[in-house]
C-alpha positions in Angstrom: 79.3 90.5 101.3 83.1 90.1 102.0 84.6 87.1 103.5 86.3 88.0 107.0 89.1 87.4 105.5 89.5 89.9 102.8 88.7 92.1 105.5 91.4 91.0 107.4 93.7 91.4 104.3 92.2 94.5 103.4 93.3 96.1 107.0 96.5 94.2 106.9 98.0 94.9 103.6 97.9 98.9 103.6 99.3 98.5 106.7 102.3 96.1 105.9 103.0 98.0 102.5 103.0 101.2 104.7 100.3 102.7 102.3 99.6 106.7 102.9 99.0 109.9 101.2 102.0 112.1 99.6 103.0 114.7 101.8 103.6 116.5 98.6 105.0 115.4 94.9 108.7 116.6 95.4 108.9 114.6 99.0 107.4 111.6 97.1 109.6 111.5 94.1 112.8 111.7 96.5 111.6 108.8 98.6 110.3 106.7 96.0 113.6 107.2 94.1 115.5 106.4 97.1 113.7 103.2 97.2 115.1 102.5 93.7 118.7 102.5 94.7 118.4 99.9 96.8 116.7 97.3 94.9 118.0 93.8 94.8 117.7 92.8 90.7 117.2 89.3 91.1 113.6 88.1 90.9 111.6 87.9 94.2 110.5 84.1 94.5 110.2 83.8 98.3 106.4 83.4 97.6 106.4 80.5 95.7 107.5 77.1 97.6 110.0 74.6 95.8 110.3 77.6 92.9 114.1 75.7 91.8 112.8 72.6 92.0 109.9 73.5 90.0 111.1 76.1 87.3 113.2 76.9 85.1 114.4 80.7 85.0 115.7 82.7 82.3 116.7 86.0 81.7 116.7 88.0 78.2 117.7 91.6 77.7 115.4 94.4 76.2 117.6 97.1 77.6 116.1 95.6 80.8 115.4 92.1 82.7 112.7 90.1 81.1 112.4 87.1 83.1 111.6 83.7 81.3 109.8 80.6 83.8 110.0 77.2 82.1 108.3 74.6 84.1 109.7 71.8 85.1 107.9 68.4 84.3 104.8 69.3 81.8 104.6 70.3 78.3 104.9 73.8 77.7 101.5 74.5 75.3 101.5 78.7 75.3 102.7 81.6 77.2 101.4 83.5 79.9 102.9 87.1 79.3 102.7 88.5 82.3 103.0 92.6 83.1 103.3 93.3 87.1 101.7 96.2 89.2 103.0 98.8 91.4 101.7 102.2 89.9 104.4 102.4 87.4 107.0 103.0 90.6 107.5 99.3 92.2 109.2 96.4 90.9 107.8 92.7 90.4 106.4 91.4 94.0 106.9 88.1 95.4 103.1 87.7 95.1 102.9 89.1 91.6 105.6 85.8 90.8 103.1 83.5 92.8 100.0 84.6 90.8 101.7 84.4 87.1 103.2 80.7 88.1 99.7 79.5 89.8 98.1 80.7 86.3 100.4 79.3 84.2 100.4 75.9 86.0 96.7 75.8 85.6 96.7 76.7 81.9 100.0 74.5 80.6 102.1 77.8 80.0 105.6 79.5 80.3 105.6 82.6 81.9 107.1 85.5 80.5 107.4 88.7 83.0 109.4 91.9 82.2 111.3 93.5 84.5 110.3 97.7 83.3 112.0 100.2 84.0 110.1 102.3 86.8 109.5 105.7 87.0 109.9 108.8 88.0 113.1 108.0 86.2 111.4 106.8 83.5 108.6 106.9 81.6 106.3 104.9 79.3 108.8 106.0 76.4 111.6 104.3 78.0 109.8 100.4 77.8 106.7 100.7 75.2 108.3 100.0 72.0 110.6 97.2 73.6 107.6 95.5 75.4 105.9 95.4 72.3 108.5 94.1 70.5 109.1 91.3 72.6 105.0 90.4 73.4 105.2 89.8 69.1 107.8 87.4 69.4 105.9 85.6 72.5 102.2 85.7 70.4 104.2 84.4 67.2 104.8 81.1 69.2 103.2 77.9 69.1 100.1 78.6 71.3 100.2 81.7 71.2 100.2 84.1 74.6 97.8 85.4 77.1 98.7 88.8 77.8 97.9 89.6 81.6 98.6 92.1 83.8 97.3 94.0 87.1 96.8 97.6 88.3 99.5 99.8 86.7 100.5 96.8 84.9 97.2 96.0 83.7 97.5 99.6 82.1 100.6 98.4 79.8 99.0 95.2 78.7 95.9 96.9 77.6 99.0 99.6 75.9 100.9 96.6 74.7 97.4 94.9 72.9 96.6 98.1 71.1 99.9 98.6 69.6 100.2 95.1 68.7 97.1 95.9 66.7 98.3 99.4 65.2 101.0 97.3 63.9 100.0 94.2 62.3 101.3 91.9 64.5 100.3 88.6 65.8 97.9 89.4 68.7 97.5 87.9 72.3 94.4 85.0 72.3 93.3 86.8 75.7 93.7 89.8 77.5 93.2 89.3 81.3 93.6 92.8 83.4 93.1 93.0 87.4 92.1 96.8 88.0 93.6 97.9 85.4 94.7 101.6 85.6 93.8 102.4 82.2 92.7 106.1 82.5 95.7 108.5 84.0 94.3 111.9 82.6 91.6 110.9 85.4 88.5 111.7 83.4 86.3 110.2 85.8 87.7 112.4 88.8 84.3 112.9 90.6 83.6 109.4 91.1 87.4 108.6 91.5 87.3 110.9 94.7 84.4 109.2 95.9 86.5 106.1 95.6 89.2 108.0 97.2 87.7 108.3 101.0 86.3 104.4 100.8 89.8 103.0 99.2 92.0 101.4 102.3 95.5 101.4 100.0 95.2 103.5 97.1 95.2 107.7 97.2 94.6 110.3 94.8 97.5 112.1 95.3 99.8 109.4 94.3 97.0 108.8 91.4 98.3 112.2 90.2 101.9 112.1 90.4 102.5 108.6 89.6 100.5 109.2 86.4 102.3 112.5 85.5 105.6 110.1 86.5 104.9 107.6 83.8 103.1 109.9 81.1 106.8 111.8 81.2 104.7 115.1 80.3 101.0 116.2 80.3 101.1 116.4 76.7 101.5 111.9 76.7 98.5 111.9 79.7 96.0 111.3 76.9 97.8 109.0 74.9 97.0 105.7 74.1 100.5 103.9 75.4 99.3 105.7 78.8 95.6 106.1 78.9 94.6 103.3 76.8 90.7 103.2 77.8 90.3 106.5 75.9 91.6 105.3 72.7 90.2 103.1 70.5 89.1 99.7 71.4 88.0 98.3 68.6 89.6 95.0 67.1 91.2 93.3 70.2 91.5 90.4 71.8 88.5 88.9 73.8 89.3 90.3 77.3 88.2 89.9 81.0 88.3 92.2 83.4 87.8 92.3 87.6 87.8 94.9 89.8 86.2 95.6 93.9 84.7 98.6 94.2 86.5 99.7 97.5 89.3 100.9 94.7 90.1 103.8 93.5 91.0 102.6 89.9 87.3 101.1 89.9 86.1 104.4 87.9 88.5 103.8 85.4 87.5 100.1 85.0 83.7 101.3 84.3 84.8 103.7 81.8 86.7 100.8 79.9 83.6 98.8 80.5 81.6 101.4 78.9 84.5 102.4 76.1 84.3 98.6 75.1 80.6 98.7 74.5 80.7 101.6 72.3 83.7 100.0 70.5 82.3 96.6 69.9 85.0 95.2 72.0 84.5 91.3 73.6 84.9 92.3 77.0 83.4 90.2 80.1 83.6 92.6 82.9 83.6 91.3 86.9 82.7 93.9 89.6 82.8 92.7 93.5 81.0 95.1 95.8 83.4 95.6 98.8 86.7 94.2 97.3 89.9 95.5 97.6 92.2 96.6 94.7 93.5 93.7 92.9 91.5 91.3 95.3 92.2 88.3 92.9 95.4 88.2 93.4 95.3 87.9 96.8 97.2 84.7 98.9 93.9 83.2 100.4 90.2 84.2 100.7 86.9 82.9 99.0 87.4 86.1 96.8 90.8 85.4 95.2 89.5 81.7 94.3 86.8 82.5 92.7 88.5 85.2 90.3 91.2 82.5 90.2 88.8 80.4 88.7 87.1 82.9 86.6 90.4 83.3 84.9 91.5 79.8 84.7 87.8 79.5 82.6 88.1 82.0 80.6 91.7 81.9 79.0 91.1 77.7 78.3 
């Protein structure tokens, strides 16, 4: 049963992030777009007290902001590569910062976030290659990398790990995805609209257009850089997975459950009745620190 606190959060946060249906897919693209122009490039660290004091922040180019956190006063023993949420549309949150510095200050890493270019104005194409690209250079390191990522960005990790693999590259040591959204061809749509009336923040008509959005045409829905649970999933690093089942992605995280059976992939899976989308990385709650913890166990 839920803390009363994630149901606090799970009434507050659709609320603060103004969460609602689309009115229709051309209104939603303007407004979402719109959004866009007035984004502040800099990354958001309002979230994460003392963040001068305690890091170190870099920025490389990939044809886009890839931000690199060095911390401050402990050896540096792997990287944490880090790809935020925001179904494909919303740049790095304060809170995704918080999570990826928390993780990497309890596993003795660097963090290594990009900075993606977002669509509707652009698509998987736009990022894919360059991400994986730059993961290489990150997993080549002493240490290696954990390659992490939530929700949408959870998606591109799992995106990122099977190219790494289709190419012969040095591969992550762990894969760690909070509700992923791994499936954007929606295969599993009868359950997903069950999902759909019990989700608080999430709804299926953004499901559709964001994922049409980022697959850049229906012919890429099915593709493996965008719907990576239906490809093959054979041959990649142990991964963990967690997901509530008040969520509309939670459909999607079954099928990859079940996809990683068949594919002899090492996959621990973690499904909370009653949680929220992305309930681990959540500020506070009994929830959060236990998949905190979960994590913190299974990438040492």
């Amino acid at each position: 049963m839920p803390s009363r606190r994630h149901d606090l959060l799970a009434a507050l946060i659709p609320r603060l992030r103004r969460a609602r249906e689309i009115d229709s897919e051309p209104q939603e693209r303007a407004r979402v777009e719109a959004s866009h122009r007035t984004l502040n490039p800099t990354l958001p660290t309002r979230a994460v007290p003392g963040f001068a004091r305690r890091w170190d922040h870099a920025v490389t180019d990939l044809g886009f902001p890839c931000h690199v956190l060095t911390p401050r006063g402990r050896p540096v023993t792997r990287t944490l590569y880090y790809v935020h949420g925001g179904g494909f549309t919303a740049p790095i949150d304060p809170f995704h910062v918080r999570y990826a510095t928390r993780l990497a200050d309890a596993i003795g890493a660097r963090v290594v976030m990009p900075d993606y270019p977002l669509a509707p104005e652009h698509s998987w194409r736009d990022s894919h290659d360059a991400l994986v690209d730059d993961l290489a250079r990150w997993t080549s390191e002493p240490g290696g990398a954990v390659l992490a990522g939530d929700s949408a960005g959870g998606g591109i990790a799992l995106a990122l790990a099977l190219s790494v693999r289709e190419r012969g590259l040095v591969p992550a040591t762990h894969l760690v995805l909070h509700a992923p959204w791994v499936d954007l061809t929606t295969s599993t749509e009868e359950e997903t609209r069950a999902a759909d009336a019990i989700d608080p923040w999430l709804f299926y008509g953004k499901l559709e257009a964001y994922a049409g959005w980022w697959a850049g045409t229906p012919d890429d829905l099915a593709r493996p850089e965008v719907s990576p649970a239906l490809a093959d999933l054979s041959g990649l690093p142990r991964g963990l997975v967690l997901w509530g089942t008040r969520d509309l992605l939670a459909p999607g995280c079954r099928l990859l459950a079940r996809r990683a059976v068949e594919d002899g992939w090492d996959l621990t899976t973690v499904e909370e009745a009653d949680l929220i989308h992305v309930y681990g990385l959540l500020p506070v709650g009994p929830e959060a620190r236990r998949a905190f913890g979960q994590v913190v166990d299974f990438v040492r």
